[in-house]
C-alpha positions in Angstrom: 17.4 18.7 -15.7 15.2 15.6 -16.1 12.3 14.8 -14.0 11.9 10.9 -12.4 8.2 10.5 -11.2 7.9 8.1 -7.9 4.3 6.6 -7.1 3.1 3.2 -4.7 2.0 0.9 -7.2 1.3 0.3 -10.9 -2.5 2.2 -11.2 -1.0 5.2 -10.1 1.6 5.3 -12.2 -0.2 4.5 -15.6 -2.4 7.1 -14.6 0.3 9.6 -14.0 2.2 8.3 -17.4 -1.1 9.4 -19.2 -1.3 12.7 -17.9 2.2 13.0 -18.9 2.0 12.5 -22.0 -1.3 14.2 -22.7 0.8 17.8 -22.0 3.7 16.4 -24.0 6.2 15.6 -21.2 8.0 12.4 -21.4 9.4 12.7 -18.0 10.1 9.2 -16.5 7.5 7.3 -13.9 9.0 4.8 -11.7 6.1 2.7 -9.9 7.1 1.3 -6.7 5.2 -2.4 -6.2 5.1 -3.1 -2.2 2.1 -2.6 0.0 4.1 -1.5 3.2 1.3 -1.2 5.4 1.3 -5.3 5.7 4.2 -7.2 6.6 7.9 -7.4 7.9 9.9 -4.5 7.7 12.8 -4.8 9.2 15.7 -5.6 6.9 13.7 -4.5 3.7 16.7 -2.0 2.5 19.3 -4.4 3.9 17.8 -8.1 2.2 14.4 -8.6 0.6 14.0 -12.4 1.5 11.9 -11.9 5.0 9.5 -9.7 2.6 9.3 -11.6 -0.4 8.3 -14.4 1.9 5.7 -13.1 3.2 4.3 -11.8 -0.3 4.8 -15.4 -1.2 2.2 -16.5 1.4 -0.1 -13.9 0.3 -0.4 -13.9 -3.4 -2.5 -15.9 -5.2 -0.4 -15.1 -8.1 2.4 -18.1 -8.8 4.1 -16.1 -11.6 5.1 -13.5 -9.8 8.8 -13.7 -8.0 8.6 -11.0 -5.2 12.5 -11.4 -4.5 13.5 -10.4 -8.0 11.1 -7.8 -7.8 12.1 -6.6 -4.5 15.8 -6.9 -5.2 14.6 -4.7 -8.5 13.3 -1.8 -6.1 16.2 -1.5 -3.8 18.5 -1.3 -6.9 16.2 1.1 -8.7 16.2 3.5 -5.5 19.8 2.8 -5.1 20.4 4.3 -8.7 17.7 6.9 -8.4 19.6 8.0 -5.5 22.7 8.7 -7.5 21.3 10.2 -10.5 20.9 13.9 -10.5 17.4 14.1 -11.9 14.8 16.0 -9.7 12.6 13.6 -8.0 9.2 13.9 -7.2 7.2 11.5 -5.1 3.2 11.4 -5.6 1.2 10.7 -2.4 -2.1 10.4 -1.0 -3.2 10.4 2.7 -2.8 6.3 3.4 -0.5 4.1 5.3 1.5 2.6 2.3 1.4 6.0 0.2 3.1 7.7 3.4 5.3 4.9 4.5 6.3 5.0 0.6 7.2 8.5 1.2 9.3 8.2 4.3 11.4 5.4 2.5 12.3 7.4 -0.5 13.0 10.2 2.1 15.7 8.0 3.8 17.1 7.0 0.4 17.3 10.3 -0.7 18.6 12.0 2.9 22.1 12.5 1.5 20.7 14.2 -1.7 17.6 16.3 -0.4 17.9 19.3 -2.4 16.8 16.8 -5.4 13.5 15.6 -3.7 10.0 17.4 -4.6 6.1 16.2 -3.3 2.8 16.5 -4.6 0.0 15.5 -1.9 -3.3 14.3 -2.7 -6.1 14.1 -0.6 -9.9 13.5 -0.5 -10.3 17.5 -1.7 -8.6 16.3 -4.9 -10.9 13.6 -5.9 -13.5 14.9 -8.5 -15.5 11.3 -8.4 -18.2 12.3 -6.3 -18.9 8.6 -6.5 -15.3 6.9 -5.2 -16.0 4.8 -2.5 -13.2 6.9 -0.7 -15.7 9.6 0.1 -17.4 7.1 2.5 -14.4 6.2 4.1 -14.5 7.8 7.7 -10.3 8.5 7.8 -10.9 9.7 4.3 -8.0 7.8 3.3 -7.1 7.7 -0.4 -3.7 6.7 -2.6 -2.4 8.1 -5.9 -3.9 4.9 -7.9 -7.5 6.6 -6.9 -7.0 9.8 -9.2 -7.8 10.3 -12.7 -5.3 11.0 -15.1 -6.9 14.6 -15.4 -6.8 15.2 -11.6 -2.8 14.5 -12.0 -2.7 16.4 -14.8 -4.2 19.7 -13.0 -1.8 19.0 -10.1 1.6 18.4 -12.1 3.0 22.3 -11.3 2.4 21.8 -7.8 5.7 19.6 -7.4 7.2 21.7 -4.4 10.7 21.1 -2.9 10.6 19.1 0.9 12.7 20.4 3.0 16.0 19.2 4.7 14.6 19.4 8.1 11.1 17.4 7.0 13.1 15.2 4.5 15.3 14.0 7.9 12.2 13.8 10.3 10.3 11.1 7.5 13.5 9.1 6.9 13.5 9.1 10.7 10.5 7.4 10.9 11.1 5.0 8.1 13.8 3.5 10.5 11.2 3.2 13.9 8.7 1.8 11.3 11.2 -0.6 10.3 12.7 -1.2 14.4 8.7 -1.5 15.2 8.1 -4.5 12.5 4.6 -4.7 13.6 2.2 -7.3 11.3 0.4 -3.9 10.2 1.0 -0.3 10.1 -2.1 2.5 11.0 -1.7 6.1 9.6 -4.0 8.4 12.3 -3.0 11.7 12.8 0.0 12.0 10.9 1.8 9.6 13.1 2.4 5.6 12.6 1.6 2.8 14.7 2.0 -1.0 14.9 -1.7 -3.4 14.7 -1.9 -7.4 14.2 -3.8 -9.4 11.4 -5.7 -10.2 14.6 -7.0 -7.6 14.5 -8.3 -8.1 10.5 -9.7 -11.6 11.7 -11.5 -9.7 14.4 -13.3 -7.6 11.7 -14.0 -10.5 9.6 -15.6 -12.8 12.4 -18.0 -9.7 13.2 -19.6 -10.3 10.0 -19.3 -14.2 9.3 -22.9 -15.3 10.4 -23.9 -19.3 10.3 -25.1 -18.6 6.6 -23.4 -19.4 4.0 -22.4 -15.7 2.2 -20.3 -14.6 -0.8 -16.7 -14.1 0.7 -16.9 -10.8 -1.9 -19.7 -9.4 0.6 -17.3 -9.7 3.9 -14.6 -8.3 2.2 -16.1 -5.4 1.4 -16.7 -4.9 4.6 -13.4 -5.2 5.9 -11.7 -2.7 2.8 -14.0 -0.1 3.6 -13.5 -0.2 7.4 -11.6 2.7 9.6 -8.1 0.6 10.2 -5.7 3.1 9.7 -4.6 1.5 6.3 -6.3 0.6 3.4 -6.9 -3.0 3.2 -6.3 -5.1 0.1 -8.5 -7.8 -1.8 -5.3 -10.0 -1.6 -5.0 -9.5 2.0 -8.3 -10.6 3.0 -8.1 -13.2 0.4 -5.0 -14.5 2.4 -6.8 -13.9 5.9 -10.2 -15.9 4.6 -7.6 -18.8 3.7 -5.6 -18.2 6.8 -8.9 -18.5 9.1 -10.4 -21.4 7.5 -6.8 -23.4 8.2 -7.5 -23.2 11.7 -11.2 -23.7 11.6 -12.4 -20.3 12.6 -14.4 -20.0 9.2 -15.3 -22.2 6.6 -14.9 -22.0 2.6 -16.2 -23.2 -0.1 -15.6 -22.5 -3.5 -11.8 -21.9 -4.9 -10.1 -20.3 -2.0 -8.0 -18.5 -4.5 -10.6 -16.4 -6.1 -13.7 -14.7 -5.6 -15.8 -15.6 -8.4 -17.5 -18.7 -6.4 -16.2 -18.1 -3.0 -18.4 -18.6 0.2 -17.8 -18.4 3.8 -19.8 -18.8 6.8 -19.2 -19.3 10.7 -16.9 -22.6 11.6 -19.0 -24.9 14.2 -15.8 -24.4 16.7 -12.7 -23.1 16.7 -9.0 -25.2 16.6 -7.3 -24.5 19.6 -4.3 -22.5 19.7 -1.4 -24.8 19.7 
């Protein structure tokens, strides 16, 4: 029986694809593209439009058509679903690899005997360098690992069970009822946070100098949130602050080459 690889994003699954074919398997590697730790949930396996919106606003990147590539995923998990190929889903110990997790889980809930793991975590990662080992939560995703690290860990694939398969898809649906702006992973359990409180973190280290923006956002992606933070999402939040005057920028807003920020001289009132 053939073998369909599932990881969160496109680094992990090039890295995973190489592994592959180093030990001669040309099993398939489906890369799911959606951060789910940010943004709307609810009606994501119904209609990707609220989503894609939202990506829309984010993304820096005016190629890109996030409702074809949404409507893409949902028909990709739709047909995985059907197939008969053993799945196995590749996941580390963040937000979006474990909310990637619970919705393959509830894809997969009327087919569970099909549906295998491999978990990663901070033991895993041989670069005693990665910034990951800083990380307090010791959060890390697949993307992190090098191809050899995959490699080591491909016979590990273990079946899920039935009862644990029902529990995650179970929580895919609250995450999706809860549709909070954010999702924190503490403790094996999920709960809802605001960009608020992102432009929180940010203000704490804007000072009344002008600073790379590249310097703050470091800051911000190697903070204890509960998820790990993206360069596009604090991109977005710089640009979404400096609308309403809480910061200012200078430099293309788009990129962080020449980008600068520093303290606005007052805030806009909240309409």
């Amino acid at each position: 029986m053939s073998t369909i690889h599932l990881t969160n994003g496109d680094v992990a699954a090039e890295s995973l694809r190489t592994a592959l074919r180093e030990v001669g398997r040309n099993d398939r590697v489906h890369a799911l593209r959606d951060d789910l730790a940010v943004g709307p949930l609810r009606g994501i396996d119904d209609g990707p439009e609220v989503r894609a919106a939202f990506w829309d606003r984010v993304s820096t990147d005016t190629k890109r058509d996030f409702l074809r590539e949404f409507r893409e995923h949902a028909a990709a998990l739709q047909a995985i679903a059907r197939e008969d190929a053993n799945l196995v889903v590749w996941h580390g110990e963040s937000a979006s690899d474990q909310l990637m997790l619970r919705r393959v889980c509830y894809y997969l809930r009327n087919n569970p005997q099909r549906l295998n793991e491999v978990r990663l975590s901070i033991r895993d990662l041989t670069d005693a360098g990665a910034w990951a080992h800083s990380r307090r939560d010791r959060a890390t995703s697949v993307g992190m690992f090098a191809p050899a690290v995959l490699q080591a860990r491909l016979p590990d694939a273990a079946p899920i069970s039935v009862l644990r398969i029902s529990r995650l898809a179970l929580e895919w649906q609250e995450a999706k009822h809860a549709n909070g702006e954010t999702r924190r992973w503490r403790d094996n359990t999920f709960t809802s946070g605001s960009f608020a409180d992102l432009d929180a973190l940010i203000l704490e280290h804007v000072t009344a100098d002008w600073q790379p923006a590249a310097r703050v956002a470091a800051e911000v992606m190697t903070a204890e949130l509960g998820f790990l933070v993206s360069d596009s999402i604090v991109l977005w939040r710089f640009r979404e602050m400096a609308a309403t005057r809480r910061i200012r920028l200078r430099g293309d807003a788009n990129a962080w080459r020449t980008l600068e920020l520093c303290a606005a001289l007052a805030p806009c009132p909240h309409q």
